[in-house]
N, C-alpha and C positions, 0 to 999 in steps of 0.2 A: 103381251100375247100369250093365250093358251100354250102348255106343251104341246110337244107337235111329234114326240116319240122318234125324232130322225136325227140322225148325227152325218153333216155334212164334210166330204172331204174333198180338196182342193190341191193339187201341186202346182209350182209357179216358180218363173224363172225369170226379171226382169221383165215384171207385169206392169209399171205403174201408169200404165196411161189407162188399162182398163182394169185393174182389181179393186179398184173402190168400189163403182159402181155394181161390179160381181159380189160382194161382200154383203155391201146393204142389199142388195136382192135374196141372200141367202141366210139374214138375218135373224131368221125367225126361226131358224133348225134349235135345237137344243143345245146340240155343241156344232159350231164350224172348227175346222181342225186343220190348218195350213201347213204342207210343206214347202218350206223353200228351200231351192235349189242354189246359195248361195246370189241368189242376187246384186248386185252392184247399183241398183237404181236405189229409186225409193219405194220398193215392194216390199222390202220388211219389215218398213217404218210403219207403212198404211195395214198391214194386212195386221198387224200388233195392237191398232186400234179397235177392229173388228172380231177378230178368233178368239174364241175358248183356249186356243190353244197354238201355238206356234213354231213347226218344227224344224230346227234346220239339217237338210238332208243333204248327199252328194249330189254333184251335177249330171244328170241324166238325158238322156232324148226322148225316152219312153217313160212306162211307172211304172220303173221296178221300185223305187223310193213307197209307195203304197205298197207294193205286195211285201217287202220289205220291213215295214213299219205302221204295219195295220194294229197288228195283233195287241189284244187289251186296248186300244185309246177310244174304241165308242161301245157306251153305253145305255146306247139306244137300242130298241128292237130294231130300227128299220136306220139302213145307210144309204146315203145318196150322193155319188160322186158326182162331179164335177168339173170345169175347166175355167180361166180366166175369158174364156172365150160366153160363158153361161152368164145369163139373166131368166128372172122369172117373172109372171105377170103374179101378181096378189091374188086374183080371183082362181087360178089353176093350184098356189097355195092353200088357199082353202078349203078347193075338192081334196087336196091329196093330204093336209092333215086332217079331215075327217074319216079318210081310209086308214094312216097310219094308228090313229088311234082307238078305232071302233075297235072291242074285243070280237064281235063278231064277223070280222072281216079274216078270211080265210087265207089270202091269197097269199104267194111269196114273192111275187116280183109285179112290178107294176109299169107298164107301159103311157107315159106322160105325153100325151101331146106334145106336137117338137116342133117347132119353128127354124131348120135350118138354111141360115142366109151364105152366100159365096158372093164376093164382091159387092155386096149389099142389095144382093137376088134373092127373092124368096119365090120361089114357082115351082110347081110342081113336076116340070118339063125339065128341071134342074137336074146333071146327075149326081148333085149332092142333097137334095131332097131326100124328107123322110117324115111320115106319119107320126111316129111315138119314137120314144126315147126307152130305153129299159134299164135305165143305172140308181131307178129306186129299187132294193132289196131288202127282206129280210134278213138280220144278219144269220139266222140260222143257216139259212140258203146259199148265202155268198162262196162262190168259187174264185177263188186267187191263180193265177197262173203265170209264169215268167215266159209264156209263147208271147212273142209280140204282136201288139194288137188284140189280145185276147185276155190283156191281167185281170180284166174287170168281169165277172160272169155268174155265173150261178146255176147250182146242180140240174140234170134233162129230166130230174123229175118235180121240180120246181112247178107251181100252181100260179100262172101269169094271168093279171088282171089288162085289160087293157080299157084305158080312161076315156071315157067319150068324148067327142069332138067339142071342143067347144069352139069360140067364136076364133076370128081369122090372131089377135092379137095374144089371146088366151091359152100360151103354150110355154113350155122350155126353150129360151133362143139360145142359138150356137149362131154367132156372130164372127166367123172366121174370112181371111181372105180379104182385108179391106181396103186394098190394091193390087195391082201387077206387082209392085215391088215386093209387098209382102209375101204375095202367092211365089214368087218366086224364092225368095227369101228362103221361107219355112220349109218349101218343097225341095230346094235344094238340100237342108239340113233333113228332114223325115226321109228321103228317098235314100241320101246316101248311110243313114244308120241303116235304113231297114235293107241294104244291099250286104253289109258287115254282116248285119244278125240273118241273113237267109245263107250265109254261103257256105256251101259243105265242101265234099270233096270229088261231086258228081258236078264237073264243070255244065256239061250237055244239060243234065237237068236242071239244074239253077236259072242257064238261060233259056228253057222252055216254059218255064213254069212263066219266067218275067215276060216271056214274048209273048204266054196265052192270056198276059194280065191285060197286056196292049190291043188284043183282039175282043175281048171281052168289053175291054173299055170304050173301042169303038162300035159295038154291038151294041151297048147301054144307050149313047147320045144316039147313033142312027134308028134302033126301035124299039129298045125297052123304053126310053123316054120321048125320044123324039125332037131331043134338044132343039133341034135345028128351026123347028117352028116359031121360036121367041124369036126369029127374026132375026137381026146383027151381034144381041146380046146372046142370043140363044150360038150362036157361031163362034165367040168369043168363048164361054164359058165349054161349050164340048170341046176345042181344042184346050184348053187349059186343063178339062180333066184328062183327056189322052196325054197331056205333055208332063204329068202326073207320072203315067206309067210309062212312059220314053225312057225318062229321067232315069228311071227305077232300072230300066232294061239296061242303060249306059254304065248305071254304076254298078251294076251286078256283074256284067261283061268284062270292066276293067278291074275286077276283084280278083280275076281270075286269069290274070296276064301280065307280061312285066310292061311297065309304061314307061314315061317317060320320067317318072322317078329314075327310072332302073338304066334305060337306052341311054338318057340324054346326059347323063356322067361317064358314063361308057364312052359316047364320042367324044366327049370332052378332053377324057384321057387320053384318048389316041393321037387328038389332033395336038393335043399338049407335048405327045412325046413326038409327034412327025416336027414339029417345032424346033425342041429342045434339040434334037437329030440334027435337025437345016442346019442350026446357029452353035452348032457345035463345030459344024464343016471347016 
């Protein structure tokens, strides 16, 4: 295959059920560039068959490991992150290395067609829906940042392209969610970092901020989306995204309180020494 001017970057943690198939999908970048997070499967086996390059990093929730360990490894004009959760269709590869490589293409970030599916949903009425994707960049452009949720970006004076539509199959898929157990899974573990990394030392605001995510989020499925019209599936997934920011409000709230770490050794002792007291009589 032609050069394709884009160096693709990936972090991963105990992928191996899906990073192959993410691999050969992203095979055609110049350099694919793997961190792994210490893995214990067989993610480091398979993704060693694939990458230009294979890095092993600490264990993380987020990607600080990319803001961390970007600098000098692509030398490409154009970077395009990624997740174990990503595939690509061929033909939306070939609109986007004709962009990357045209000198006369201007732009510095490029908005991809996106395909995101949640329990193997793709609808538009979803409130995990989304038109284009924007994690193809310029490396000139790229903005790194340790906010969470926010490492991956690129400067407000950045000249954004955004890719026309093509047909229903001919996009970026983000393939997440592919049960209850796993949506629970994951959400348990993303809610309770992002509760650690939000918490200051304004108890009150921590938990308004969390309670306006809960309002927000039920504002999205009752009328920015509308979730509720897919019917039983459409019912299922709007409570899964509110139970998203429940989550998030629970473990913000008990960030900031002593639980039952703290209480339930406390009675323990008491009742240990009302005990020791009796049976001493």
């Amino acid at each position: 295959m032609p050069k394709s001017n884009v160096t693709v970057f990936l972090e991963v943690f105990n992928e191996e059920t899906r990073i192959e198939s993410c691999l050969r999908s992203f095979s055609w970048a110049d350099e694919l560039i793997v961190f792994d997070k210490h893995s214990t499967d067989r993610t480091l086996e398979i993704a060693k068959r694939y990458a230009t390059e294979v890095v092993t990093v600490p264990y993380t929730q987020a990607s600080e490991n990319i803001v961390q360990n970007y600098s000098g490894r692509a030398s490409s004009e154009w970077v395009l992150f990624i997740t174990a959760s990503s595939l690509i269709h061929p033909l939306l590869v070939d609109e986007i290395v004709k962009l990357t490589t045209d000198r006369n293409f201007h732009f510095d970030v490029v908005g991809m067609p996106y395909g995101m599916y949640a329990f193997g949903i793709n609808d538009r009425k979803s409130p995990w829906s989304g038109l284009r994707k924007y994690t193809l960049i310029r490396n000139s452009a790229l903005k790194l940042s340790s906010v969470l949720h926010h490492e991956i970006g690129y400067a407000s004076t950045s000249r954004v392209y955004n890719m026309p539509l093509m047909g229903k199959d001919e996009v970026l898929f983000h393939c997440t969610h592919k049960d209850a157990a796993d949506f629970f899974n994951r959400t348990d573990r993303y809610t309770s970092y992002e509760a650690k990394n939000v918490k200051s030392s304004d108890r009150n605001r921590d938990l308004k901020n969390a309670f306006v995510e809960i309002l927000k989020s039920v504002f999205t499925v009752l009328f920015r989306r509308r979730t509720f019209l897919m019917g039983w599936d459409g019912v299922a997934l709007s409570l899964a995204y509110i139970c998203n920011f429940i989550m998030k409000f629970i473990y913000v709230w008990d960030e900031h309180r002593e639980n039952g770490d703290v209480v339930y050794p406390q009675i323990r002792r008491d009742i240990d020494k009302l005990w020791e007291e009796r049976n001493a009589k």
